[in-house]
C-alpha positions in Angstrom: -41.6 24.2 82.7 -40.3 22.4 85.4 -42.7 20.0 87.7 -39.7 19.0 90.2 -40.8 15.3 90.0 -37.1 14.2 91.0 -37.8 15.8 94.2 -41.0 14.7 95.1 -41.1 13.7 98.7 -44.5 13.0 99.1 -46.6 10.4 97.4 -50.4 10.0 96.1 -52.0 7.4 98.1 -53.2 4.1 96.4 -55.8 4.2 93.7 -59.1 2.7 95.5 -61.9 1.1 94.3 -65.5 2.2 95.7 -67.5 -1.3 96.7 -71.4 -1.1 97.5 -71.0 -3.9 100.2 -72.3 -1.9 103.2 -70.1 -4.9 105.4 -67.1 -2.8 103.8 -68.6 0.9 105.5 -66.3 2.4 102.3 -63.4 2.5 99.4 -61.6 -0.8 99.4 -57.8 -0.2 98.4 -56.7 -1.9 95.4 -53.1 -4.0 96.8 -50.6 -3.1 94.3 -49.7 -5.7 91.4 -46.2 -8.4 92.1 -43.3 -6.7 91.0 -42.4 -10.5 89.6 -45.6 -9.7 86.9 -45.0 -6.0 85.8 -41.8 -6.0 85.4 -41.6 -8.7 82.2 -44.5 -6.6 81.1 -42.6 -3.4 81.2 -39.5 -5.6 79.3 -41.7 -6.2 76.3 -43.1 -2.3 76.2 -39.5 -1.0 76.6 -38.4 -3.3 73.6 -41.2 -2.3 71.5 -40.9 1.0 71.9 -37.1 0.9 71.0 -37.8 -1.2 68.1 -39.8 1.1 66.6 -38.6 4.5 67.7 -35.2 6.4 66.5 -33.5 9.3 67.6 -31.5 11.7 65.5 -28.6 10.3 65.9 -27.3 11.5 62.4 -27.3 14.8 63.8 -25.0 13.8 66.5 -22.8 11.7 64.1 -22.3 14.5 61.4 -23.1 18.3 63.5 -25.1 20.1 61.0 -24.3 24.1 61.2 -26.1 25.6 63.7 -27.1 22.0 65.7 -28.0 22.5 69.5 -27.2 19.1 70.8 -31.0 18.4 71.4 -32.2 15.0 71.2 -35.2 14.2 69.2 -37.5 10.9 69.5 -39.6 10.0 66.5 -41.2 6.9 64.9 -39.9 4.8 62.3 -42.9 5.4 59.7 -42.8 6.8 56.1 -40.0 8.9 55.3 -38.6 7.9 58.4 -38.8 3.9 57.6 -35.1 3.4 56.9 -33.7 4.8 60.5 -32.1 2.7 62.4 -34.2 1.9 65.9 -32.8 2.6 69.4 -32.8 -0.8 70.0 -29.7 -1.3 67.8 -28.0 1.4 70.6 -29.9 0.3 73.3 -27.5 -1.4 76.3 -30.0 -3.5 78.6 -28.8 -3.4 82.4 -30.4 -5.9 84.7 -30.7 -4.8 88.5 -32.6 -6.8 91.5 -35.7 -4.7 93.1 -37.2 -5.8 96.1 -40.8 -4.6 97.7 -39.2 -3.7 100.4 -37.5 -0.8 98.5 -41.3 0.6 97.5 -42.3 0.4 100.6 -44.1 -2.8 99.8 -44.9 -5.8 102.3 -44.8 -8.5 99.2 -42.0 -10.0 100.4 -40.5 -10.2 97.1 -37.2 -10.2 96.9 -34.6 -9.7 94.1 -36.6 -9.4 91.2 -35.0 -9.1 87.8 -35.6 -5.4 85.8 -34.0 -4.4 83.1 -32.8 -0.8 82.2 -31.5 0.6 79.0 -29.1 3.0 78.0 -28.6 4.7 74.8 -25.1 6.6 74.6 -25.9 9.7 72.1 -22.4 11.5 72.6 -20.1 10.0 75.1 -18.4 12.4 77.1 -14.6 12.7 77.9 -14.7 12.7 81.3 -15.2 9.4 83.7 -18.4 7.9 85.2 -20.2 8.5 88.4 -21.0 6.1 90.7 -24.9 5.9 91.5 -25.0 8.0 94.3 -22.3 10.4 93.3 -23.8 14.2 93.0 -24.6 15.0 89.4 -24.6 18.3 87.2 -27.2 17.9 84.8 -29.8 18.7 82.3 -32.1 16.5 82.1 -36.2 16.1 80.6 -38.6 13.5 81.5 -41.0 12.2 79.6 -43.3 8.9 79.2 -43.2 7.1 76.3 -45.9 8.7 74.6 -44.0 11.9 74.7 -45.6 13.8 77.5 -43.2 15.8 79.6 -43.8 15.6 83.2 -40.3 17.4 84.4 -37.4 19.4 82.8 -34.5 21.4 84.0 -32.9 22.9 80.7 -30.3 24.6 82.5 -27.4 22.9 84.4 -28.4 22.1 88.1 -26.7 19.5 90.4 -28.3 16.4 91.4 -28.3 15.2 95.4 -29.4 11.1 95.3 -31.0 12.0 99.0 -33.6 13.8 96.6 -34.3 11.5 94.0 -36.7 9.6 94.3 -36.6 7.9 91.0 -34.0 5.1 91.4 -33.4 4.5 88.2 -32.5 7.9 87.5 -29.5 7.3 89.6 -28.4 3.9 87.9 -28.7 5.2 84.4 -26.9 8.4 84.8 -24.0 5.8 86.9 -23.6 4.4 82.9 -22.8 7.8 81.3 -19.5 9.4 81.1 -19.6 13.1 82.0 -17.3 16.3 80.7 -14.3 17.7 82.0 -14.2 21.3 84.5 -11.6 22.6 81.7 -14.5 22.4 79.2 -16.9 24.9 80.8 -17.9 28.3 78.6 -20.0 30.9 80.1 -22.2 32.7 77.4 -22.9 36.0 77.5 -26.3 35.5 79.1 -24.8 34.5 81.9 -25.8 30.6 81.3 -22.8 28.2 80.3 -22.0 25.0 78.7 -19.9 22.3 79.0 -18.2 21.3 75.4 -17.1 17.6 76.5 -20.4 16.5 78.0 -22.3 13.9 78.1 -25.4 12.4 76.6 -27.7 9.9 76.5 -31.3 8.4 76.7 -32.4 6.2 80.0 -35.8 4.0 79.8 -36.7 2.9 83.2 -39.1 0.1 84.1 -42.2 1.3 86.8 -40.4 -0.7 89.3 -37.4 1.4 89.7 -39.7 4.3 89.4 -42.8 5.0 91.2 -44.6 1.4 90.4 -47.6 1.7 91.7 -47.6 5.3 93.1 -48.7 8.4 91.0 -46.7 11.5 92.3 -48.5 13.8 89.7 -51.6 13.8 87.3 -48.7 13.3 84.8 -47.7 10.1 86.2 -50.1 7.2 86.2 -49.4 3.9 88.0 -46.9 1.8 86.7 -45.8 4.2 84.7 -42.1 3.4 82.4 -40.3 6.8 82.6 -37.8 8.0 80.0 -34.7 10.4 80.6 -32.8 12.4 77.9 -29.7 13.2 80.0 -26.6 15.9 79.5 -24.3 15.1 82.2 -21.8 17.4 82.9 -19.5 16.9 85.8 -19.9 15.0 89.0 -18.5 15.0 92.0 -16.4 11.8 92.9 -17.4 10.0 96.2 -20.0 12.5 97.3 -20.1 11.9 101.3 -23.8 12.7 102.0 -23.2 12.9 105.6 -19.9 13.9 106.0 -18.9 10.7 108.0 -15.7 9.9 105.7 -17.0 7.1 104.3 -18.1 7.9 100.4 -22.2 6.9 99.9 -21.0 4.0 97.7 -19.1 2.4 100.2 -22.3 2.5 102.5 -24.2 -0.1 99.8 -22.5 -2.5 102.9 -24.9 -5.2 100.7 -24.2 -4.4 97.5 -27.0 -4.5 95.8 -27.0 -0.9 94.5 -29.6 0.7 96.9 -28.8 2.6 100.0 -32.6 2.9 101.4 -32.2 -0.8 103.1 -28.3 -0.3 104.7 -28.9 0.8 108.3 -26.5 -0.5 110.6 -28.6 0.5 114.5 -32.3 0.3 112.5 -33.3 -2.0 115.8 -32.3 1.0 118.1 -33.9 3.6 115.9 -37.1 5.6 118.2 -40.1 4.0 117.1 -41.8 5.9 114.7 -39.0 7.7 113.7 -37.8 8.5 109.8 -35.5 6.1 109.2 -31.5 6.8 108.6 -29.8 4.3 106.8 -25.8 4.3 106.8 -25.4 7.0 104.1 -27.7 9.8 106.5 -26.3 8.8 109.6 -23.4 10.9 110.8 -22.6 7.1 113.3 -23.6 4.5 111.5 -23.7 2.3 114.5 -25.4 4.3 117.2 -22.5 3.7 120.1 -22.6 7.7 120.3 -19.3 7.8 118.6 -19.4 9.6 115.4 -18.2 7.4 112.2 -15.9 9.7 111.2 -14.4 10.0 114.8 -14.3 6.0 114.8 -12.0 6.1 111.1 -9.7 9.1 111.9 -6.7 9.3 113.9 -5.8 12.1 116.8 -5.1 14.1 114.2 -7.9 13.9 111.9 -6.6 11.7 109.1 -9.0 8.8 108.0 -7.3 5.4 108.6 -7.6 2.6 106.2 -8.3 -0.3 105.7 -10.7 1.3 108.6 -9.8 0.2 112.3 -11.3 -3.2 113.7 -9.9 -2.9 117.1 -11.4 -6.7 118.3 -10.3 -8.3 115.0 -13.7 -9.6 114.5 -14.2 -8.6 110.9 -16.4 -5.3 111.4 -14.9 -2.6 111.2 -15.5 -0.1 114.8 -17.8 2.4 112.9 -19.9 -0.6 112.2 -19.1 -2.1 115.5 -21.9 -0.8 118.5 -19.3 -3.3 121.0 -16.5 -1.2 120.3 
């Protein structure tokens, strides 16, 4: 069953408290806790969890007859004691979140959270970049096991639609499969032979944090991903300027939600298009890809800087 919690555009509200003080005239909304205090809290649940969890790895190390790739998560307990835990896989990636990326007025800025990555079957293709369109199958759990969203079929990924971040960074660590590797059964469905696999545990704060998109999903919620990546498609141009969505990160610090070259000229009110949306990035009128091509319609690089001043034209409103 599939829940289409990727794609979720539009959150719960906060949880609220109801308060008896007549002065207050009704619910009082609880603020949302410091990403600086849940995410060392989520570290230590993450850790736990892969410390006493395995996966059947064994299966994926020596195919038994028949084996259909799927990844199973169990505890380390009785006839299970002698596994090896995912933590002995486990590949911890640290990434800066700020409140500003939840939507939060904080004012916290670059707080440490830490991702993992388990590779089950490394594929023999080459990696993604974050925002780079995906074809995957995918299941989302939490940690107790409850599936809030699946897609057993192949289906391709837009990063405009996702709005767990994580997602995004975790998949950027796997290698995919190859075009020549693709076998259509004769249900019609098809498979890719070279994929690739993996398991991605994501901290609350590059998830939903304090939002709950679905009865599914509490607050604060750590969401876990077992991932079959199949191919990608290499700098995906989300709105066609000619400048790949990883080269819009103009700050580098893997989000796109907080590069928006004109923001201050944006209507008030309006939805917001940062860099990777906006078909000209700096609102002069002139489209980007207009501003990077030549009269013929080839894309110059380096990209033109007609006043010499360091920023390129497309970026440049003066020019």
């Amino acid at each position: 069953m599939r829940y289409g919690i990727l794609v979720f555009a539009c959150f719960a509200l906060a949880m609220v408290s109801c308060n008896s003080d007549d002065d207050n005239g009704g619910p009082e909304a609880i603020p949302p806790s410091l990403l600086s205090e849940v995410a060392p809290e989520d570290d230590e649940t993450i850790r736990e969890f892969l410390n006493t969890h395995f996966y059947n790895y064994e299966d994926f190390d020596t195919p038994p007859e028949g084996f259909d790739n799927k990844i199973i998560i169990d505890t380390i307990a009785g006839e299970n004691a002698g596994k090896e835990p995912m933590m002995e896989s486990a590949v911890p990636i640290t990434f800066n979140v700020s409140s500003s990326h939840l939507g939060l007025s904080a004012g916290e800025e670059n707080i440490e959270h830490t991702l993992y990555y388990i590779e089950v079957r490394q594929g023999e293709g080459n990696s993604p970049a974050y925002p780079d369109s995906t074809l995957v199958k995918y299941q989302g759990s939490l940690l107790n096991g409850t599936t809030f969203d699946e897609n057993q079929d192949f289906t391709w990924n837009d990063y405009r639609n996702i709005a767990v971040r994580g997602y995004a960074d975790g998949i950027a660590q796997m290698r995919a499969g190859t075009s020549d590797q693709i076998v259509v059964n004769e249900d019609g469905t098809y498979q890719i032979n070279n994929s690739g696999m993996g398991i991605i545990i994501i901290p609350s704060g590059m998830a939903y944090f304090n939002r709950s998109p679905s009865t599914l999903i509490s607050p604060y919620s750590i969401l876990m991903f077992k991932i079959e990546l199949g191919l990608y498609k290499e700098n995906t141009d989300h709105d066609n300027d000619g400048i790949p969505s990883v080269e819009e990160d103009l700050n580098g610090n893997g989000f796109l939600g907080d590069d928006n070259t004109n923001a201050e000229e944006e209507p008030l009110g309006a939805t917001p298009r940062p860099n990777y949306q906006d078909p000209d990035d700096d609102g002069d009128g002139i489209s980007t890809r207009n501003e990077i091509s030549d009269d013929n319609g080839n894309i110059i690089t380096p990209y033109p800087d007609a006043d010499g001043d360091g920023v390129p034209d497309y970026l440049d409103p003066d020019n």
